[in-house]
Jmol script that loads the backbone (N, CA, C; Angstrom):
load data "model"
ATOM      1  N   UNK A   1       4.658   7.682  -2.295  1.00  0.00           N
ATOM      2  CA  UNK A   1       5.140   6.406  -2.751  1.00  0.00           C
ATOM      3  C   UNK A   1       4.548   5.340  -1.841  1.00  0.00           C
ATOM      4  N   UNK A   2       3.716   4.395  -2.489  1.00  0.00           N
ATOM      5  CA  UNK A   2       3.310   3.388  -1.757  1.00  0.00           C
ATOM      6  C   UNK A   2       4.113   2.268  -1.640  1.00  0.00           C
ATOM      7  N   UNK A   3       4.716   1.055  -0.760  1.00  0.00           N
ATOM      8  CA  UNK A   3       5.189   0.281  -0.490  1.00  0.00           C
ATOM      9  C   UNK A   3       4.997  -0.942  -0.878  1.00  0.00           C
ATOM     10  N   UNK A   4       6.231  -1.851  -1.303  1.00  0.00           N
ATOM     11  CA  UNK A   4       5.048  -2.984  -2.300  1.00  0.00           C
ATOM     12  C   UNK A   4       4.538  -3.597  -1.121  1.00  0.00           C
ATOM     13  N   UNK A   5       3.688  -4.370  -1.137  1.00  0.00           N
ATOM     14  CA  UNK A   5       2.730  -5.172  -0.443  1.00  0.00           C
ATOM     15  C   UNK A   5       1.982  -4.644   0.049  1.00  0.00           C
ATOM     16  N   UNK A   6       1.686  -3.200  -0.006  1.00  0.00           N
ATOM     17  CA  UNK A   6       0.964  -2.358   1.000  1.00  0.00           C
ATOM     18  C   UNK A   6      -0.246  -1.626  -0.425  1.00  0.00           C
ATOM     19  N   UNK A   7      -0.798  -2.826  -0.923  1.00  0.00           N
ATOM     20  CA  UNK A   7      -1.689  -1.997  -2.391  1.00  0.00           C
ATOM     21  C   UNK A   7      -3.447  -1.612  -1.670  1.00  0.00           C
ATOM     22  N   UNK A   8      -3.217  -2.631  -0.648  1.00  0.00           N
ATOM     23  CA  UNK A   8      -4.857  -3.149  -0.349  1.00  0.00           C
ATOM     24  C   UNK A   8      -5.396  -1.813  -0.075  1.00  0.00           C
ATOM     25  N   UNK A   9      -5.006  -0.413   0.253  1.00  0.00           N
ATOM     26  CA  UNK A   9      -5.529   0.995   0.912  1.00  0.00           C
ATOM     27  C   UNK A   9      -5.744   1.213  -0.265  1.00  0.00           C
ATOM     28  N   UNK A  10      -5.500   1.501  -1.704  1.00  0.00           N
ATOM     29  CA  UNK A  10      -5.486   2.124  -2.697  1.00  0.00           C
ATOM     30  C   UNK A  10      -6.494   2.285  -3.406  1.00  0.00           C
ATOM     31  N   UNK A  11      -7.500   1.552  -3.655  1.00  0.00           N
ATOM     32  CA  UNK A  11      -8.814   1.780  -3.894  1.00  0.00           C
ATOM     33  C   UNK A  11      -9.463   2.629  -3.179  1.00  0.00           C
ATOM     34  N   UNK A  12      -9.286   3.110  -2.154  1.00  0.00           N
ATOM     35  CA  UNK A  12     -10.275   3.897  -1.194  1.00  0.00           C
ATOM     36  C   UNK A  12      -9.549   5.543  -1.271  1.00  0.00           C
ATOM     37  N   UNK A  13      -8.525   5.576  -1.945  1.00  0.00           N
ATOM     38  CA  UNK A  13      -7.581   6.438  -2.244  1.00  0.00           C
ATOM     39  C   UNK A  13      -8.162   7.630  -3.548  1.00  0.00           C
ATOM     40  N   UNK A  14      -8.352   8.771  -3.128  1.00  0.00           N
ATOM     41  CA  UNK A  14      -9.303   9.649  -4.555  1.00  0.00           C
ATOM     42  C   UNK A  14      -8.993   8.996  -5.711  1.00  0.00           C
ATOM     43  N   UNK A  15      -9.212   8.966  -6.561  1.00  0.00           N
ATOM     44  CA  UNK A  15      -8.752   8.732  -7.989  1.00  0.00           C
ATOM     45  C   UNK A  15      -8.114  10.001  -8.834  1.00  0.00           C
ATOM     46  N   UNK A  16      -7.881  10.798  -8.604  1.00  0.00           N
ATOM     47  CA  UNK A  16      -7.375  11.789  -8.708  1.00  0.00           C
ATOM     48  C   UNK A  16      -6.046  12.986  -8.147  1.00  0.00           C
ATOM     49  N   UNK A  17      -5.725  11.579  -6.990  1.00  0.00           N
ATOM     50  CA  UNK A  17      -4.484  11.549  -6.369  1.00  0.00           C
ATOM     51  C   UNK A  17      -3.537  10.898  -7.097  1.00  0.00           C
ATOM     52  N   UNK A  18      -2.403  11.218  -7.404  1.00  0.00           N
ATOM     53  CA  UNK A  18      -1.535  10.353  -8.193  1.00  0.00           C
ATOM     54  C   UNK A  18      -0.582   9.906  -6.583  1.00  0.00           C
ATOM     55  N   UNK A  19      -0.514   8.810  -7.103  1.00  0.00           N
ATOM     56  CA  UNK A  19       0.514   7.998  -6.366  1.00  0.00           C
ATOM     57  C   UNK A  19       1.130   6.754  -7.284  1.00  0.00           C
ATOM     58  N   UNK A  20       2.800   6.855  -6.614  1.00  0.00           N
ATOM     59  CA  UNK A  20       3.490   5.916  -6.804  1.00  0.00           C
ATOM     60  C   UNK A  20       3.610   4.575  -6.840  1.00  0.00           C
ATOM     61  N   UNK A  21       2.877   3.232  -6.992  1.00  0.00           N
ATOM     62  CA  UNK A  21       2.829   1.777  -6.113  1.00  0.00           C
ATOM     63  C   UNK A  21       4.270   1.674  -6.811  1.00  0.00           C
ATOM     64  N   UNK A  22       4.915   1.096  -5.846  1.00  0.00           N
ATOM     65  CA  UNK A  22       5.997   0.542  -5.456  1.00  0.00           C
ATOM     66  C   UNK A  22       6.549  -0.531  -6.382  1.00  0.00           C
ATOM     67  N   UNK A  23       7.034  -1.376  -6.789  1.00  0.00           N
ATOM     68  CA  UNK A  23       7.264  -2.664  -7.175  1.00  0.00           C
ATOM     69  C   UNK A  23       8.505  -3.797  -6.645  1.00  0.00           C
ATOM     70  N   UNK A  24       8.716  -4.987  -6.722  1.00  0.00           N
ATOM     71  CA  UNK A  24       9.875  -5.605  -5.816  1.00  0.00           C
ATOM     72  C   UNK A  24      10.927  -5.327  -7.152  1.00  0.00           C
ATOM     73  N   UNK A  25      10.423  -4.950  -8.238  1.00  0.00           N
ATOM     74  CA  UNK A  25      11.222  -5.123  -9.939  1.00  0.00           C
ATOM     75  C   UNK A  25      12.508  -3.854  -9.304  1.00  0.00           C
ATOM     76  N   UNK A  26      11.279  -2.496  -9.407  1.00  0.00           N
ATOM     77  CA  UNK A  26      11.706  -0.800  -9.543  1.00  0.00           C
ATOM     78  C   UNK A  26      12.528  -0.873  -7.958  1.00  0.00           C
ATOM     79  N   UNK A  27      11.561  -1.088  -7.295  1.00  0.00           N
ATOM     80  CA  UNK A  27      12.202  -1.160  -5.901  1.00  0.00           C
ATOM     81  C   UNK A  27      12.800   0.450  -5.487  1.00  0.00           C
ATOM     82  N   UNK A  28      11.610   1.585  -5.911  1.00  0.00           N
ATOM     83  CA  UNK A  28      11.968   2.661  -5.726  1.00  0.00           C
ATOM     84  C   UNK A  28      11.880   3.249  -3.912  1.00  0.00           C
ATOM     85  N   UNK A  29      11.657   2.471  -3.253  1.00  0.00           N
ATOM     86  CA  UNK A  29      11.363   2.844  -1.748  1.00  0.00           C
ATOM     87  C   UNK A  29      12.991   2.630  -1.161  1.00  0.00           C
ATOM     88  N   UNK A  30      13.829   1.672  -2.002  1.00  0.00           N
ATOM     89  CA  UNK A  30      14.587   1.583  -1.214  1.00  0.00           C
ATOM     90  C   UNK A  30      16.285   2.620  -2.094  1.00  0.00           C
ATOM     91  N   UNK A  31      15.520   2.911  -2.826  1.00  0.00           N
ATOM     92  CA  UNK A  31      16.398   3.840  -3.846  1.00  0.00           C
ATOM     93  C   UNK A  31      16.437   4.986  -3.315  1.00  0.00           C
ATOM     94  N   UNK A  32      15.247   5.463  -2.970  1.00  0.00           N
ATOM     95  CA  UNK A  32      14.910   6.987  -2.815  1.00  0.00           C
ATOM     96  C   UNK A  32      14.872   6.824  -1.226  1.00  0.00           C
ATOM     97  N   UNK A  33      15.396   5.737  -0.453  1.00  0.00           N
ATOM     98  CA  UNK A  33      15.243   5.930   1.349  1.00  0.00           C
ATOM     99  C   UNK A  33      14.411   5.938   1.775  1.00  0.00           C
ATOM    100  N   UNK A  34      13.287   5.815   0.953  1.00  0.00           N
ATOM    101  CA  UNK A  34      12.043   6.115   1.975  1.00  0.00           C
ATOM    102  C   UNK A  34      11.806   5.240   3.496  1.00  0.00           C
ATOM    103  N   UNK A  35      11.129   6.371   4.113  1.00  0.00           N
ATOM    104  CA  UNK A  35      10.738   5.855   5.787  1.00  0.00           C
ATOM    105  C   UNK A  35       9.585   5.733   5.354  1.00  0.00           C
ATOM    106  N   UNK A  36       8.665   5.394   6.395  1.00  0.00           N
ATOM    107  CA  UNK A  36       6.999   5.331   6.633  1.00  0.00           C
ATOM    108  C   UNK A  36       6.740   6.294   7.025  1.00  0.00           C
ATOM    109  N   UNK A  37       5.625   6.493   6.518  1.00  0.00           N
ATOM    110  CA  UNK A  37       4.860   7.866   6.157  1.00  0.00           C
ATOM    111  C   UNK A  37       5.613   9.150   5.429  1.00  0.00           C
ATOM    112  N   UNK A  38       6.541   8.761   4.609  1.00  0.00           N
ATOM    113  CA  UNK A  38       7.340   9.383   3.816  1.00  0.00           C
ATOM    114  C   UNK A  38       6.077  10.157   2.244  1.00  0.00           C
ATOM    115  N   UNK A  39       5.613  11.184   2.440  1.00  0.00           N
ATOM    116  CA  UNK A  39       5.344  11.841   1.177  1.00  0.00           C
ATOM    117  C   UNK A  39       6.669  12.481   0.504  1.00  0.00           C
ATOM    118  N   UNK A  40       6.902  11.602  -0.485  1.00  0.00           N
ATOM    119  CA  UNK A  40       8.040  11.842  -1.290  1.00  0.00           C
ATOM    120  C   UNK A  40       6.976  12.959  -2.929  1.00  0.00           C
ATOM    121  N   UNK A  41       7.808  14.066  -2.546  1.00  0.00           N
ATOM    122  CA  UNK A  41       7.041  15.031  -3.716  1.00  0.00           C
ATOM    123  C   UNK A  41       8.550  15.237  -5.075  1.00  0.00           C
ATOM    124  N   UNK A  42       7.489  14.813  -6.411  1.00  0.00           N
ATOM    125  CA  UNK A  42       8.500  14.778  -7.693  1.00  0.00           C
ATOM    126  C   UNK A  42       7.600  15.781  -8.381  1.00  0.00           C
ATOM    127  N   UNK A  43       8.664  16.721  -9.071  1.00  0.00           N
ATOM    128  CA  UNK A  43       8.149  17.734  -9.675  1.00  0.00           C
ATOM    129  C   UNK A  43       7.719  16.522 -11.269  1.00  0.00           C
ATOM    130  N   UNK A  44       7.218  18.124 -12.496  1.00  0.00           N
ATOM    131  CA  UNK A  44       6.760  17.303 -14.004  1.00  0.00           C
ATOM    132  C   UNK A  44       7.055  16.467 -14.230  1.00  0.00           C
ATOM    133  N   UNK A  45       8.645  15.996 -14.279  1.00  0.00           N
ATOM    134  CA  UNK A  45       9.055  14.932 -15.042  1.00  0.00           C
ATOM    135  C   UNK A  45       9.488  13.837 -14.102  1.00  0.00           C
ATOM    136  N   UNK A  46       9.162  13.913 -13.000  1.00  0.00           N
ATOM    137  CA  UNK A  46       9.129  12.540 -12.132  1.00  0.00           C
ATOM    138  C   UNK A  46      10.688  12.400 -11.475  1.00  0.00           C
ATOM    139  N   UNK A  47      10.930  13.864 -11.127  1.00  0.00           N
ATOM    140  CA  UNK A  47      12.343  13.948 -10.480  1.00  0.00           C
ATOM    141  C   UNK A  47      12.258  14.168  -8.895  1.00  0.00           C
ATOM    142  N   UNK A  48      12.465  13.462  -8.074  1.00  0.00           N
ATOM    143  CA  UNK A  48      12.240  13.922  -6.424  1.00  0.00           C
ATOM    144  C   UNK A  48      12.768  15.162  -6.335  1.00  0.00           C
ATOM    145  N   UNK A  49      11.836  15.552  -5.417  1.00  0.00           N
ATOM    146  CA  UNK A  49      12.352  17.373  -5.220  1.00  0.00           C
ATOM    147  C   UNK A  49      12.293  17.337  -3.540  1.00  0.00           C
ATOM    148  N   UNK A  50      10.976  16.754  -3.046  1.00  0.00           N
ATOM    149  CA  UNK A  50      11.356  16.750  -1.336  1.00  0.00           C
ATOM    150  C   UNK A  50      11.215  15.729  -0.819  1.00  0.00           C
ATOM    151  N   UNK A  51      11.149  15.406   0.372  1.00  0.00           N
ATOM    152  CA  UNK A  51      10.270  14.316   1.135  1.00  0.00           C
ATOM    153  C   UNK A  51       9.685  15.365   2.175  1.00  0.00           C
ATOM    154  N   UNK A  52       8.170  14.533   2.891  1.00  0.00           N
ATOM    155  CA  UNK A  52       7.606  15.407   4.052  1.00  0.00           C
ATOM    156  C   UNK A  52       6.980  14.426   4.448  1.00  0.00           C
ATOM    157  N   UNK A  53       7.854  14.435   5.667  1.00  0.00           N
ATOM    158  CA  UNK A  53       7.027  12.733   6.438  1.00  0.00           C
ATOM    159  C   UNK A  53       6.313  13.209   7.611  1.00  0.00           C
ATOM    160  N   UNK A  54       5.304  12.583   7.375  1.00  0.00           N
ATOM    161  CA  UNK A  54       4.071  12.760   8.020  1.00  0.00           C
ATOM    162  C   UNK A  54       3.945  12.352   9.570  1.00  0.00           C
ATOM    163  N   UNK A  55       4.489  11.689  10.183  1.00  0.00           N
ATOM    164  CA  UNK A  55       4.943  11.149  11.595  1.00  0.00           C
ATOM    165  C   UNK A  55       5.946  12.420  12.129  1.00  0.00           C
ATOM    166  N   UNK A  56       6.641  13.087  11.743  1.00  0.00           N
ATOM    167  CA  UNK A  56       7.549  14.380  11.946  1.00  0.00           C
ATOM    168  C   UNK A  56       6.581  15.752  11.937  1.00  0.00           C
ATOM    169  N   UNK A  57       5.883  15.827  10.871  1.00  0.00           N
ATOM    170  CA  UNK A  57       5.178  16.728  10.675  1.00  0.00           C
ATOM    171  C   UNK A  57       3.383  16.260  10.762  1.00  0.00           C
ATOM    172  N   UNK A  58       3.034  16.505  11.540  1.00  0.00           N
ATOM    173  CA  UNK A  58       1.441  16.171  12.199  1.00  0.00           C
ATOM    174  C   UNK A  58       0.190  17.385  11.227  1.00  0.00           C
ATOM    175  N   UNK A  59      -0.243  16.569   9.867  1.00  0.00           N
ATOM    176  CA  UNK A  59      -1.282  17.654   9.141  1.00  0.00           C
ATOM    177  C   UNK A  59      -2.493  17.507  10.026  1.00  0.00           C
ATOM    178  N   UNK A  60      -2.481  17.375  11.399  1.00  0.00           N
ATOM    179  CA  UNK A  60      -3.550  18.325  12.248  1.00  0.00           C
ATOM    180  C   UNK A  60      -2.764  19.706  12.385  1.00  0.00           C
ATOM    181  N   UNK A  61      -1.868  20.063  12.508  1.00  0.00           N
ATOM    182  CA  UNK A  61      -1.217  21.160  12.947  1.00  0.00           C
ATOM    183  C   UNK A  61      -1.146  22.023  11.374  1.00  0.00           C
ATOM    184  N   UNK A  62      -1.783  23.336  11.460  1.00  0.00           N
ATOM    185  CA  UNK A  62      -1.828  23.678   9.867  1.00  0.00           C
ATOM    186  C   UNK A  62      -0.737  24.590   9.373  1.00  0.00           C
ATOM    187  N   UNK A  63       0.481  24.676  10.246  1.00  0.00           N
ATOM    188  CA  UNK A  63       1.240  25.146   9.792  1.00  0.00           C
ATOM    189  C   UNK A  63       1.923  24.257   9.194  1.00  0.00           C
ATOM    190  N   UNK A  64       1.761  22.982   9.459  1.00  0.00           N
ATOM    191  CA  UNK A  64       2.148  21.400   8.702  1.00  0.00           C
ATOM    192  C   UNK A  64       1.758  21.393   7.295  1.00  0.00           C
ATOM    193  N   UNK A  65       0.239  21.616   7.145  1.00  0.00           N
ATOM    194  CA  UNK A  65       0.047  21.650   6.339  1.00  0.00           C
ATOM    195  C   UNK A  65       0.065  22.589   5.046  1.00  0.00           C
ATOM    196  N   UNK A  66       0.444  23.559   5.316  1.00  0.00           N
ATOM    197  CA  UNK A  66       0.617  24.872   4.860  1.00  0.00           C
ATOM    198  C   UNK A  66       2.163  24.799   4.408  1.00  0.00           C
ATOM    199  N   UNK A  67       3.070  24.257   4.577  1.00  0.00           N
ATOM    200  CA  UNK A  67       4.323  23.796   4.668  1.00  0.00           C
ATOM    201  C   UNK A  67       4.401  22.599   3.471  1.00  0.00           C
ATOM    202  N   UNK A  68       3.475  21.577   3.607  1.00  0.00           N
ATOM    203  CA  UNK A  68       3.564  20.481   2.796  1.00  0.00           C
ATOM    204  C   UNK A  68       2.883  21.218   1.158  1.00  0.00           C
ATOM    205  N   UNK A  69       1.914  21.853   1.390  1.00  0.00           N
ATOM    206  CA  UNK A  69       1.286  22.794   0.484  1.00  0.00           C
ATOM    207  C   UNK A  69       2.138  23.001  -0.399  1.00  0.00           C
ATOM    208  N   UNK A  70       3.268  24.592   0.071  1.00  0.00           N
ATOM    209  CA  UNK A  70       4.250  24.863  -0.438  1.00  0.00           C
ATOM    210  C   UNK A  70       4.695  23.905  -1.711  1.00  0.00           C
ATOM    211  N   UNK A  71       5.027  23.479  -1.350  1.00  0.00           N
ATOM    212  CA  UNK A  71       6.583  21.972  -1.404  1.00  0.00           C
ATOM    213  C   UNK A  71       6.050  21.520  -3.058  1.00  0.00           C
ATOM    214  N   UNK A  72       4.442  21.243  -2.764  1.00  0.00           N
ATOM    215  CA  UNK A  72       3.487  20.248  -3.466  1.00  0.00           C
ATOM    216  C   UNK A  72       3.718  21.806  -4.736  1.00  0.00           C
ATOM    217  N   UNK A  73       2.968  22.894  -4.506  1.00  0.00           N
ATOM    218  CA  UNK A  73       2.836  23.768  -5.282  1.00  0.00           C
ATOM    219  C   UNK A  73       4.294  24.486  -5.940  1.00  0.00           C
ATOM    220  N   UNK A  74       5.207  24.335  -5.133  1.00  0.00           N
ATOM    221  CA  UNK A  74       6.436  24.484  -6.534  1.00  0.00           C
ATOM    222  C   UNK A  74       7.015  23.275  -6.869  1.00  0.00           C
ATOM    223  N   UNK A  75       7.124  21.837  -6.579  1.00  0.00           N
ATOM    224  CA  UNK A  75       6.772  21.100  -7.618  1.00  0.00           C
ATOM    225  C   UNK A  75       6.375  20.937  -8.813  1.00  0.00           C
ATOM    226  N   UNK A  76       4.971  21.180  -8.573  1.00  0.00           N
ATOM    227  CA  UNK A  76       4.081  21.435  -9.828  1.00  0.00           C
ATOM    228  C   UNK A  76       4.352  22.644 -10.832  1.00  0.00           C
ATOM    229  N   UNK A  77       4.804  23.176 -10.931  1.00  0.00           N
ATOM    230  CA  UNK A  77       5.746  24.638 -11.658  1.00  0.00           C
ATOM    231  C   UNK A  77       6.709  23.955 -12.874  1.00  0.00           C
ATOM    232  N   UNK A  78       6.274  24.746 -13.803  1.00  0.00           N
ATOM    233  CA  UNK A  78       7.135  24.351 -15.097  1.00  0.00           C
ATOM    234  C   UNK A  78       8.911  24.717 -14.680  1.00  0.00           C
TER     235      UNK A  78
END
end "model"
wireframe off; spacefill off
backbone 0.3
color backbone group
């Protein structure tokens, strides 16, 4: 979930990454709690299933990442 005012990174962002932008309307950052560096993961139908914040969990360390993996891959599960 990106933060409103925070769009300017998003172009440089894969295109094939889905991400959230934020809005002041939806105002989903402050619905769903988000912190900074909050990867908030929603399974098919756009239901939050975890958060994995990235300042807590360091993806240099690959058991971090191997962990966030997980999370991402049963998400994605019918």
């Amino acid at each position: 979930m990106n933060l409103t005012g925070l769009e300017g990174g998003l172009p440089e962002m894969p295109a094939d990454l889905p991400v959230l932008q934020d809005t002041a309307d939806v105002n989903v950052w402050a619905k769903w709690g988000g912190q900074w560096r909050d990867v908030v993961i929603v399974d098919r139908k756009g239901q939050k299933t975890a958060v994995y914040n990235l300042s807590e969990h360091d993806l240099g360390d690959p058991a971090n990442r191997d962990a966030l993996k997980v999370l991402l891959v049963e998400a994605s599960k019918p």
